[in-house]
VOPAGU-2260 file (C-alpha; in pm, 1 decimal, decimal comma):
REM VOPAGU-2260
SITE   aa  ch    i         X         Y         Z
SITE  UNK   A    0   -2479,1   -1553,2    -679,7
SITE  UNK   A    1   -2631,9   -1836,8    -422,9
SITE  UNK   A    2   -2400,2   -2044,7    -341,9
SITE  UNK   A    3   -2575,3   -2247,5    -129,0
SITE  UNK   A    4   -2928,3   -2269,8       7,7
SITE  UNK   A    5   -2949,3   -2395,4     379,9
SITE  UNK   A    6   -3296,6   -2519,6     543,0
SITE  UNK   A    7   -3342,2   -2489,0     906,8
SITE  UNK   A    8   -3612,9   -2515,4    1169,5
SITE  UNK   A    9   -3683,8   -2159,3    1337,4
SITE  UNK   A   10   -3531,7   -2277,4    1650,9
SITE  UNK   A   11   -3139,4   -2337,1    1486,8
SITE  UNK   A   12   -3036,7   -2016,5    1290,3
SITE  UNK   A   13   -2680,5   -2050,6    1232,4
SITE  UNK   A   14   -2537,1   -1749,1    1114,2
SITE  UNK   A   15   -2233,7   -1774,0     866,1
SITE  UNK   A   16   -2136,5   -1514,5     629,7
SITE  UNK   A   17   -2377,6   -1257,2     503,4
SITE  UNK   A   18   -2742,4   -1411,0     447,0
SITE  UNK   A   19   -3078,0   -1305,9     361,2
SITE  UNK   A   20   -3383,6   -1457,3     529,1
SITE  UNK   A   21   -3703,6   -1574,7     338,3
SITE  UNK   A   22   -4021,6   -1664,7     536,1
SITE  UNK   A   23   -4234,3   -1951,1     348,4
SITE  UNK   A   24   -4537,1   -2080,2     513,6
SITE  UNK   A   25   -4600,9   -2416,2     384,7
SITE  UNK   A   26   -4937,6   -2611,2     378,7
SITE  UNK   A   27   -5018,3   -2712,9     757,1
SITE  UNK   A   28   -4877,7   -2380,3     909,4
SITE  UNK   A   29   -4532,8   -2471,0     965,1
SITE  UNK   A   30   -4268,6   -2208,2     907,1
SITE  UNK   A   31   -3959,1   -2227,3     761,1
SITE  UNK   A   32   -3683,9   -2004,5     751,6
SITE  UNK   A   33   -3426,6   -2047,9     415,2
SITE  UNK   A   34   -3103,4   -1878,0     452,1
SITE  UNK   A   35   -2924,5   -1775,0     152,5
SITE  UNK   A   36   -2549,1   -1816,9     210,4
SITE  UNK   A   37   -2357,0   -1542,0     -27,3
SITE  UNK   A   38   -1970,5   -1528,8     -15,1
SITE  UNK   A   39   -1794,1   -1209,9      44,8
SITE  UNK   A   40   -1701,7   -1023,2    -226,5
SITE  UNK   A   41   -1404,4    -715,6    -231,6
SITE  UNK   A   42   -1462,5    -467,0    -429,0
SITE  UNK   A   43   -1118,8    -369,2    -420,1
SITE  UNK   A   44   -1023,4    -603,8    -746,5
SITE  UNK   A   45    -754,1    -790,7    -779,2
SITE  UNK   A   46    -457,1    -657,7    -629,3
SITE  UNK   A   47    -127,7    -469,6    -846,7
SITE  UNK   A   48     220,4    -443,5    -762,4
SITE  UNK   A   49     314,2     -75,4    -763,5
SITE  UNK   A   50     672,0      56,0    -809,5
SITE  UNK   A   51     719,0     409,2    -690,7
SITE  UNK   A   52    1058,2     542,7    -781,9
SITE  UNK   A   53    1162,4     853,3    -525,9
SITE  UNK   A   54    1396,4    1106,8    -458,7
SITE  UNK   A   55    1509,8    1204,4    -109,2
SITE  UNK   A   56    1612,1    1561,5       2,2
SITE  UNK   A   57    1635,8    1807,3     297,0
SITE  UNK   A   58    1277,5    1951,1     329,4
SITE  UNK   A   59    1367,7    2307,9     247,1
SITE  UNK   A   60    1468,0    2200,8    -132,9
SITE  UNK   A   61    1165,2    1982,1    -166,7
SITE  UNK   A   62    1171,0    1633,7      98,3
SITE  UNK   A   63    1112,8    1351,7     -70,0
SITE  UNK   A   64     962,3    1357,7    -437,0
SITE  UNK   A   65     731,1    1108,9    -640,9
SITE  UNK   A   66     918,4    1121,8    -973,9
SITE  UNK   A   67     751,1     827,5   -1136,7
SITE  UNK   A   68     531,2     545,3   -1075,9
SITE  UNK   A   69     439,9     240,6   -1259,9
SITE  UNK   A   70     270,5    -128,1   -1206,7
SITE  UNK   A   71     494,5    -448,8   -1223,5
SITE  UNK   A   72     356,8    -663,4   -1462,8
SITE  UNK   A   73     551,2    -979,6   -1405,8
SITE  UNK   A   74     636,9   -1195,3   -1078,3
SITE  UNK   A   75     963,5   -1154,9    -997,7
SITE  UNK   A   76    1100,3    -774,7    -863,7
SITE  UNK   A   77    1353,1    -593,9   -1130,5
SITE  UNK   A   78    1697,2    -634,5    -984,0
SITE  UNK   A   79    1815,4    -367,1    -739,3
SITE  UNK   A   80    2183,4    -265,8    -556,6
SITE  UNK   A   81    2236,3      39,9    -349,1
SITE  UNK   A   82    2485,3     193,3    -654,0
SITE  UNK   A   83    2281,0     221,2    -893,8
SITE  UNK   A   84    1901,1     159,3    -803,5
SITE  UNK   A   85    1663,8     -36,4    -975,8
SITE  UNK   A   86    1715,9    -262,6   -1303,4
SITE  UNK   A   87    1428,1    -185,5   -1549,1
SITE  UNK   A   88    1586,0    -396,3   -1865,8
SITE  UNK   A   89    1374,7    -620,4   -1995,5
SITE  UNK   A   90    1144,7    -601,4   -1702,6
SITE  UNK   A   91     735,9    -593,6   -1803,4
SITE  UNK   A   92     567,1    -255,9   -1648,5
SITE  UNK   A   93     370,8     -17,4   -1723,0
SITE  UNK   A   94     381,8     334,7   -1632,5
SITE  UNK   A   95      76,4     559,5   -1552,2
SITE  UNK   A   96      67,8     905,3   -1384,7
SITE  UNK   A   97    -109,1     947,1   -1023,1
SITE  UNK   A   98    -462,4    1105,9   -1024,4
SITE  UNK   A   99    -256,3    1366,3    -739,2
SITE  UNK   A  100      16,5    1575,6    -921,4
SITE  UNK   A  101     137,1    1692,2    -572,6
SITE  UNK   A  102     414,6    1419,1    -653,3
SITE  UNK   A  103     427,9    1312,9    -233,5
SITE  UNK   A  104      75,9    1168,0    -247,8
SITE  UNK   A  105     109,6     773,7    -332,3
SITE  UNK   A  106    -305,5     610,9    -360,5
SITE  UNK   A  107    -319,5     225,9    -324,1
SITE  UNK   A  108    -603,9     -17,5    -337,6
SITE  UNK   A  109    -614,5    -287,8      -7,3
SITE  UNK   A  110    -401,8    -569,7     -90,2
SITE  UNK   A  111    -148,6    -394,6    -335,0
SITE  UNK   A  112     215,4    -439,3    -280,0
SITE  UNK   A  113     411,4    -167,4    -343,1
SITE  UNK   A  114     773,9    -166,7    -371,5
SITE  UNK   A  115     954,8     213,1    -285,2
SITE  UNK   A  116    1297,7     273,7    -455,1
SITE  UNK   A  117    1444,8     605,6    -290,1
SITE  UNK   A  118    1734,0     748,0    -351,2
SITE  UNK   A  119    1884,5    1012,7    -120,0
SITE  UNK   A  120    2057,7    1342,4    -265,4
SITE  UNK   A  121    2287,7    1546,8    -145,1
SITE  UNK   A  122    2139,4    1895,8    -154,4
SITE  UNK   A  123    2524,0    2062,8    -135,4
SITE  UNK   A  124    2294,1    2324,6     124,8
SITE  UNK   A  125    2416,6    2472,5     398,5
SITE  UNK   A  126    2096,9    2395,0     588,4
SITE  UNK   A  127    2160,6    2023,2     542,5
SITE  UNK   A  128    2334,1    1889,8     847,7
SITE  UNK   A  129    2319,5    1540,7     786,9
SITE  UNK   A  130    2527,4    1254,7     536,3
SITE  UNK   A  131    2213,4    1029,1     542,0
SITE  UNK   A  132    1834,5    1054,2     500,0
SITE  UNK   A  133    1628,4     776,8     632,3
SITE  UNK   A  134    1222,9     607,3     544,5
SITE  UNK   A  135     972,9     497,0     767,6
SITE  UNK   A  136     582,5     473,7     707,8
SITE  UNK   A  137     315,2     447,7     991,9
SITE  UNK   A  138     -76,2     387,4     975,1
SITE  UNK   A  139    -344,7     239,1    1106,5
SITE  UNK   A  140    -229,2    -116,8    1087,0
SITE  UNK   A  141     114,5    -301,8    1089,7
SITE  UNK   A  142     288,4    -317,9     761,6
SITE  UNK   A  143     342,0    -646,2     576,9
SITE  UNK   A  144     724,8    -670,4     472,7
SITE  UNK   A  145     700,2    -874,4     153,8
SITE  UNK   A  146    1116,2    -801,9      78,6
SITE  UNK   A  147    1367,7    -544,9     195,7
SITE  UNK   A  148    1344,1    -461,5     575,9
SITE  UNK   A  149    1158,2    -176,2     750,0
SITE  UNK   A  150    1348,8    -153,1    1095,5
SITE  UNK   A  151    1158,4     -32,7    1351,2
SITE  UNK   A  152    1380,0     242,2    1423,6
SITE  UNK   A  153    1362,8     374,9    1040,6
SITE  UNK   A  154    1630,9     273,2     758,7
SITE  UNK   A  155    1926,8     490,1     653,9
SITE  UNK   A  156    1997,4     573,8     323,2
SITE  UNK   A  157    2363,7     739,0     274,2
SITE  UNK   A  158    2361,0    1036,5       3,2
SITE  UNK   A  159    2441,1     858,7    -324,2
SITE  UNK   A  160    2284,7     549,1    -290,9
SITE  UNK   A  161    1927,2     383,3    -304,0
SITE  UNK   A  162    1731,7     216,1     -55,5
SITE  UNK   A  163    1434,1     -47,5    -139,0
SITE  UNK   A  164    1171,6    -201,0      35,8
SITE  UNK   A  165     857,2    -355,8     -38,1
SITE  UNK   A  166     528,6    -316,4     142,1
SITE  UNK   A  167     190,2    -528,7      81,9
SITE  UNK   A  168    -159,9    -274,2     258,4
SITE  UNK   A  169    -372,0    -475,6     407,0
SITE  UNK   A  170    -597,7    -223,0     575,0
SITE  UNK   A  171    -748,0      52,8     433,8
SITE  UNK   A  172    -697,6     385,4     570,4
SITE  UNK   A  173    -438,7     717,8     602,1
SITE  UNK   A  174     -44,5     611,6     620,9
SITE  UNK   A  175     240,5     853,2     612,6
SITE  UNK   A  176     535,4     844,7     539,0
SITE  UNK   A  177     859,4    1023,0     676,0
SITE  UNK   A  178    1239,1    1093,1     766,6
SITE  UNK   A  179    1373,9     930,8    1041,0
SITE  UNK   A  180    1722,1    1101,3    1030,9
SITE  UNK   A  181    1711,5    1459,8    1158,5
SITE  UNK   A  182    1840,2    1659,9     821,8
SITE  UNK   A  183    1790,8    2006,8     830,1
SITE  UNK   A  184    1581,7    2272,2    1069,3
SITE  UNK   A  185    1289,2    2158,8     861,2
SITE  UNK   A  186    1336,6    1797,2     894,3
SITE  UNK   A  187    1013,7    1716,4    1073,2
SITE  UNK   A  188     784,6    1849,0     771,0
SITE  UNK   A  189     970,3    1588,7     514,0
SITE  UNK   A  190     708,6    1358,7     461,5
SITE  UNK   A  191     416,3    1213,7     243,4
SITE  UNK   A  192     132,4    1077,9     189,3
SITE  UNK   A  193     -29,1     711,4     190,7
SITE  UNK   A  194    -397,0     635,2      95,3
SITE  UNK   A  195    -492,2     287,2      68,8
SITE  UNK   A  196    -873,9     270,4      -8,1
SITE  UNK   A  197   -1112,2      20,5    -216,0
SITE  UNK   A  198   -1124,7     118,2    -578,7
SITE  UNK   A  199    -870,7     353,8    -635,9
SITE  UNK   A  200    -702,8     288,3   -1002,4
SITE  UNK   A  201    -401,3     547,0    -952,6
């Protein structure tokens, strides 16, 4: 759609936005140039709120595992302690199953919010040498906290007991996420993925 249609001797071309140029040569020679002002359009749609619900274990039984996922339909975030997770009474979502079955692989448009709950497990191994797992993502671009916290140094999540934390992606690209408490011999392979892209539906 034009927005706006801009007239302008040859010698001022402001350039704002995106724009097309049209040549007309009027009657006398003279030249105009018309610039065509169009706004920029995402085609990343408007933006969901993703809930990813997660288990946390040492790597050798499985790392951390994508157990459902769903889109908040309603403002306000279900109510969450560390005892007993999440609070899905009454609250308006709507499940749907990722297009990856790899269940580490988590695919977000720019500009969705997603909101982790991850709950650590005790896997009663004798590889495990830890009480505590912890979560940290990096990326290509700094992370907008919406609620929760996302320490720099990683946050700790005692066996029994949930952490949350709620991330907006701004910038498209490959994220990861990870352990930050050292859990078992295998502890640098517990991880998952993050791809944010334009378009993606699940």
């Amino acid at each position: 759609m034009i927005d706006k249609i801009l007239q302008v001797s040859k010698r001022h071309l402001p350039v704002v936005g995106l724009l097309g140029l049209v040549v007309i040569a009027a009657a006398g020679g003279t030249v105009y140039y018309y610039q065509f002002l169009t706004p920029h359009q995402s085609s990343c749609g408007a933006p969901s709120h993703r809930l990813v619900f997660m288990t946390a274990e040492i790597q050798e039984v499985g790392g951390f595992k994508v157990y459902n996922t769903a889109f908040l339909n309603q403002t306000s975030l279900p109510g969450f302690n560390a005892t007993y997770g999440p609070n899905l009474a009454g609250v308006n979502l709507k499940d749907y199953k990722p297009s990856l079955n790899d269940n580490k692989t988590i695919n977000v448009n720019v500009g969705d919010e997603v909101t982790f709950y991850i709950k650590a497990v005790n896997a009663s191994d004798s590889r495990q040498v830890s009480s505590s797992h912890g979560f940290q993502i990096s990326g290509p671009a700094t992370l907008a906290v919406v609620s929760g916290s996302l320490p720099a140094a990683g946050a700790t999540i005692l066996f029994g007991t949930w952490f949350s934390v709620t991330i907006r992606f701004d910038t498209a690209g490959a994220y990861i996420y990870f352990c930050t408490v050292v859990c078992s011999a295998q502890h640098g392979s517990m991880n998952g993925n993050i791809s944010v892209s334009c378009g993606t539906s699940v």
